[in-house]
C-alpha positions as CSV (number, residue, x, y, z in Angstrom):
1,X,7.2,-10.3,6.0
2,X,6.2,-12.7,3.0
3,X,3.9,-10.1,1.7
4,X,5.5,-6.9,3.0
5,X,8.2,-8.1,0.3
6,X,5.8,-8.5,-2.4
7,X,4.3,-5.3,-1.5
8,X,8.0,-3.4,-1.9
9,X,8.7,-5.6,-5.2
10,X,5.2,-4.4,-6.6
11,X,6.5,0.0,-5.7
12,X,10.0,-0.6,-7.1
13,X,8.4,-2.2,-10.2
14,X,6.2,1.2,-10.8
15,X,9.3,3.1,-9.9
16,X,10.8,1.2,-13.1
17,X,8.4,1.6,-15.4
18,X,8.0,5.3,-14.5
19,X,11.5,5.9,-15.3
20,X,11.2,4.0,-18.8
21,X,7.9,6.1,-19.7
22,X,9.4,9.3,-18.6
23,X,12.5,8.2,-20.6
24,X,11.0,6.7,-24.0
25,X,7.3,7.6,-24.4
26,X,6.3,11.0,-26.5
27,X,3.8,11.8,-24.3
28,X,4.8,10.7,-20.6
29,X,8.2,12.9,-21.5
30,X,6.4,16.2,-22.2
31,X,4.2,16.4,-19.1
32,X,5.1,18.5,-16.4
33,X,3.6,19.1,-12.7
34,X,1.7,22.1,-14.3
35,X,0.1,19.7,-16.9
36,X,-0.5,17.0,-14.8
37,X,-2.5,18.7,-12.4
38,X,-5.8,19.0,-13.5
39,X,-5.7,15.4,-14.2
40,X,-4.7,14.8,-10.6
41,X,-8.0,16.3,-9.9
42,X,-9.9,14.0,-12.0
43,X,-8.5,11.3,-11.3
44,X,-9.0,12.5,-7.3
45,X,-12.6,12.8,-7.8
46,X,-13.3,9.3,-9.5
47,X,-11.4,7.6,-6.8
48,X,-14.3,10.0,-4.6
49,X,-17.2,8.5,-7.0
50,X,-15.8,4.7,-6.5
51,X,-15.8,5.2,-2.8
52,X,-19.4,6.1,-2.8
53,X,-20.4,3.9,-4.7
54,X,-18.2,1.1,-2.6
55,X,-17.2,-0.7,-5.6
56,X,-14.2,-1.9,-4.0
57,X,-12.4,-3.1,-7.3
58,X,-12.8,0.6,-9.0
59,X,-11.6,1.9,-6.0
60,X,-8.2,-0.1,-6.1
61,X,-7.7,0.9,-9.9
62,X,-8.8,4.4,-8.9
63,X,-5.8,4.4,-6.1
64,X,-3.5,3.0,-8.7
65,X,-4.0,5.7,-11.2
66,X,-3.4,8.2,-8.2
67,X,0.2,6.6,-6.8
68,X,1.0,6.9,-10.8
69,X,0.6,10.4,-10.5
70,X,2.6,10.6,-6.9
71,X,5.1,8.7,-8.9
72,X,5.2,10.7,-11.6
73,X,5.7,14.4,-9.3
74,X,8.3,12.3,-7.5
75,X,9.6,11.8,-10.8
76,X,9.7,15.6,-12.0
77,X,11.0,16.5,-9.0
78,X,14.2,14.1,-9.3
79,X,15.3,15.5,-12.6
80,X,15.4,18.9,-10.9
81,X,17.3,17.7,-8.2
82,X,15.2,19.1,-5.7
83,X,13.3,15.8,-4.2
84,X,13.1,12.0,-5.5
85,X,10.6,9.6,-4.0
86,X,12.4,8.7,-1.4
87,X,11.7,12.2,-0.1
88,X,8.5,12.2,-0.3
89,X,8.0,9.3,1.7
90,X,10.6,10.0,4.6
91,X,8.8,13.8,4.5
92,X,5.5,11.9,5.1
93,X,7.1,9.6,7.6
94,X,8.5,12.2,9.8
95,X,5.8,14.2,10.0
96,X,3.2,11.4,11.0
97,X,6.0,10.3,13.7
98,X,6.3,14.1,15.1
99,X,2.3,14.4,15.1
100,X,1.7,11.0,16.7
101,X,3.5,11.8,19.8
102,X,0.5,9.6,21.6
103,X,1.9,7.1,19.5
104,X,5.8,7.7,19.3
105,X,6.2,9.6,22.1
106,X,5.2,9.9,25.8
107,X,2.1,11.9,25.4
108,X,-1.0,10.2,26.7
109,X,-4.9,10.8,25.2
110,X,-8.4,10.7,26.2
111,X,-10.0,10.1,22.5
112,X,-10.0,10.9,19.3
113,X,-11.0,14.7,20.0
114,X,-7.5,14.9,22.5
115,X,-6.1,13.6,19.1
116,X,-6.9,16.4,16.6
117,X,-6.8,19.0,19.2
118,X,-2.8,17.9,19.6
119,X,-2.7,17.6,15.8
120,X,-3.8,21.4,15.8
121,X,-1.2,23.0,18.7
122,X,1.2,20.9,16.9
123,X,1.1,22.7,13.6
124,X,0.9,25.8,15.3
125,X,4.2,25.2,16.7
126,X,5.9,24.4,13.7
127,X,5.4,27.4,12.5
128,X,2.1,28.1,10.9
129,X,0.5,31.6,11.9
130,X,-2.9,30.1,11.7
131,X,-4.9,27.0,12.1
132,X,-7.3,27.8,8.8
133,X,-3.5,28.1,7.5
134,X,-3.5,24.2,5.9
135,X,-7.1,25.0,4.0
136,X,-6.4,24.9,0.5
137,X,-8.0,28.2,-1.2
138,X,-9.3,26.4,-4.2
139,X,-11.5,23.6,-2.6
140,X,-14.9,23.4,-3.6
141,X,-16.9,26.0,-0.7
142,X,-18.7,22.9,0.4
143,X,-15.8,21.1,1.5
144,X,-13.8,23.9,2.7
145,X,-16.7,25.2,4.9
146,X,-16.4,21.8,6.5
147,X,-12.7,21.7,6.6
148,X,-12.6,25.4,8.5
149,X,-15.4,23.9,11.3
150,X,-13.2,21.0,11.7
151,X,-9.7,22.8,12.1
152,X,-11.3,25.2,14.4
153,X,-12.8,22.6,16.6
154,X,-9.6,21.5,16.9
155,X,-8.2,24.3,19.0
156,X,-11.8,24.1,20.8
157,X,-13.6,26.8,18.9
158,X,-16.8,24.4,18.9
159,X,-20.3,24.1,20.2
160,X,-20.9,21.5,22.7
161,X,-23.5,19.8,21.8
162,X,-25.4,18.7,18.2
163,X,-28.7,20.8,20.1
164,X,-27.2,24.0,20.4
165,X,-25.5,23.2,16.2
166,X,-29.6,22.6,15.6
167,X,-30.6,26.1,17.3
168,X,-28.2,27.9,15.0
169,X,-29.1,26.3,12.0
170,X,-32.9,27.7,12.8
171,X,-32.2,31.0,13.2
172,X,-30.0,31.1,10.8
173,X,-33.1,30.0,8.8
174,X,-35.4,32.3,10.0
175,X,-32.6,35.2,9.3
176,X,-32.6,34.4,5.6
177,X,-36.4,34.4,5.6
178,X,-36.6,37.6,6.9
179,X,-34.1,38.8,4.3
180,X,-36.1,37.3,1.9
181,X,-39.2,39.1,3.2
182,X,-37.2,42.6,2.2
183,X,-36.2,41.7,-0.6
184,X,-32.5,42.5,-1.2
185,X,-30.5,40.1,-3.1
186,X,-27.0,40.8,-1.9
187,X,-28.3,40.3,2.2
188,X,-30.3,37.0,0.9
189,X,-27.3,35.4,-0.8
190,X,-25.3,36.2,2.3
191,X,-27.6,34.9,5.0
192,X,-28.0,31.8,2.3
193,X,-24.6,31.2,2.8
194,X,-24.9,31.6,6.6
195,X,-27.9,28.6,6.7
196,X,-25.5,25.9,4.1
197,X,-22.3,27.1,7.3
198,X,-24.6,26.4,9.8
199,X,-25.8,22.7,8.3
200,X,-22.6,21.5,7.3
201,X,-21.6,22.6,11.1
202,X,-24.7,20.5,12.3
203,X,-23.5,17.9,10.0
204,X,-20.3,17.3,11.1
205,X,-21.7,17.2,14.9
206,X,-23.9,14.4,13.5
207,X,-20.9,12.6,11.8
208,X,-22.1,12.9,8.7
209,X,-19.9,14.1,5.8
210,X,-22.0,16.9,3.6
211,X,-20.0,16.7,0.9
212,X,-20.6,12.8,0.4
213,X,-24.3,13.4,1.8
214,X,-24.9,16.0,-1.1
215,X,-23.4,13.9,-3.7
216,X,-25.1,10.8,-2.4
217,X,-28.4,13.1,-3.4
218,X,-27.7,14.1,-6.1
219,X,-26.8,10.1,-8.1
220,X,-30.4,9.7,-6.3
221,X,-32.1,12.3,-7.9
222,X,-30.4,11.5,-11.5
223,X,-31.4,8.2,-11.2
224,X,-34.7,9.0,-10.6
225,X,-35.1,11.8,-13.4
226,X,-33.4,9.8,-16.0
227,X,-36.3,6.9,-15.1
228,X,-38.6,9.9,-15.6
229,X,-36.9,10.9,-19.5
230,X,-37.1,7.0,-20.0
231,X,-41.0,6.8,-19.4
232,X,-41.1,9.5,-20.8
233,X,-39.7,8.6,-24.0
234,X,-42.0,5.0,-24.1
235,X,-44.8,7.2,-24.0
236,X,-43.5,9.1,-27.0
237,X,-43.7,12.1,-25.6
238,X,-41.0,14.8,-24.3
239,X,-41.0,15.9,-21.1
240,X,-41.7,19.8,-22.4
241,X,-45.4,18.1,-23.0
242,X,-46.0,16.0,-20.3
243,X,-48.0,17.7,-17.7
244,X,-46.2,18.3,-13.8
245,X,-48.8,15.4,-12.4
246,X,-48.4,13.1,-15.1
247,X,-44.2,13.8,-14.3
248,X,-44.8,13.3,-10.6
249,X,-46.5,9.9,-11.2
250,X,-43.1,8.6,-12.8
251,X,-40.9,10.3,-10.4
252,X,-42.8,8.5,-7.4
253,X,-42.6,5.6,-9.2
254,X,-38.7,5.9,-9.7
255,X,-38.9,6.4,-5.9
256,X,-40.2,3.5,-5.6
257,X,-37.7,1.5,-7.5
């Protein structure tokens, strides 16, 4: 309870300041949701890159800088009249009560699949026309390819097993070759599209998460070509005149690192 205490002193001590910024500060006093969202986006994604890269003390000023910006809509939202904090967290409250009924309620489950399969029916009944409903248009395709496999699995639109996931992933690939083979750039793009469903599908069977796998890649692969530039620069040459082998003896080096 000791800490529970400390924990509500800490959010009422935000609350305060907020309410001084948004009352005194030039800048804090101007903003409005339309202007603070793209930096809730930023700021979204570097909490995302601490995460990755596990550095647990960027990750707790990275969730700092995001319950700011809670605060701050909270804020807004108060001046209208329309919702306050204390909104937002009973909204939050409620709903996690109503779509635990495992939890809150009498309803009994299996596992975690029973779990989001109940999650699913019980959106459904609030009112939404459509499970695909809560996908946000503008998420990156990547993660919104895995979102749509993952609400549709929930209503048991799913393969059964990570094999069959693999069998469709190869002839989805051998669809996109023989588009290839023709020649026609529209078809190729398509079935291209068809091969990245079909792994992030095969993915998610193999708990994996594609988006972090991708990004995971790709800090490997900077790392390694910026070790390549560095050579490259203590050789005194630029890359533009280094020959591919004489490249791919740095880059297995850096893969060696």
């Amino acid at each position: 309870m000791e800490r529970r205490e400390e924990q509500l002193k800490a959010f009422d001590r935000l609350l305060t300041i907020m309410d001084e910024l948004r009352e005194q500060c030039p800048w804090d006093k101007k903003q409005t949701m339309q202007s603070l969202r793209h930096l809730t986006i930023e700021e979204t994604y570097e909490l995302g890159d601490a995460i990755l890269e596990n550095d647990l003390q960027e990750i707790k000023k990275e969730l700092g800088d995001l319950l700011l910006h809670i605060v701050f809509y909270a804020r807004i939202g108060s001046e209208t009249d329309d919702f306050d904090i204390a909104d937002v967290c009973n909204t939050i409250c409620d709903k996690l009560i109503d779509r635990h009924p495992h939890v809150y309620g009498d309803v009994e489950v299996a596992d975690e699949d029973e779990v989001k399969q109940n999650w699913e029916k019980l959106k459904l009944k609030e009112g939404k026309t459509s499970v695909l409903q809560g996908v946000p248009a503008g998420l990156p395709a990547l993660v919104k390819a895995n979102r749509i496999q993952d609400k549709v699995s929930g209503v048991g639109f799913d393969w059964e097993k990570p094999e069959q996931v693999l069998e469709k992933v190869k002839e989805e690939l051998m669809e996109f070759e023989h588009e290839i083979s023709k020649g026609e750039s529209d078809a190729i793009e398509s079935e291209f599209g068809d091969v990245l469903f079909s792994l992030v599908n095969y993915a998610r069977f193999l708990k994996i998460n594609p988006e972090n796998a991708l990004e995971r890649t790709n800090k490997k692969f900077s790392l390694r070509f910026k070790y390549l530039e560095r050579k490259a620069a203590e050789s005194n040459k630029s890359l533009h005149e280094m020959s591919l082998a004489e490249m791919d003896k740095f880059w297995e080096e850096a893969k060696n690192q």
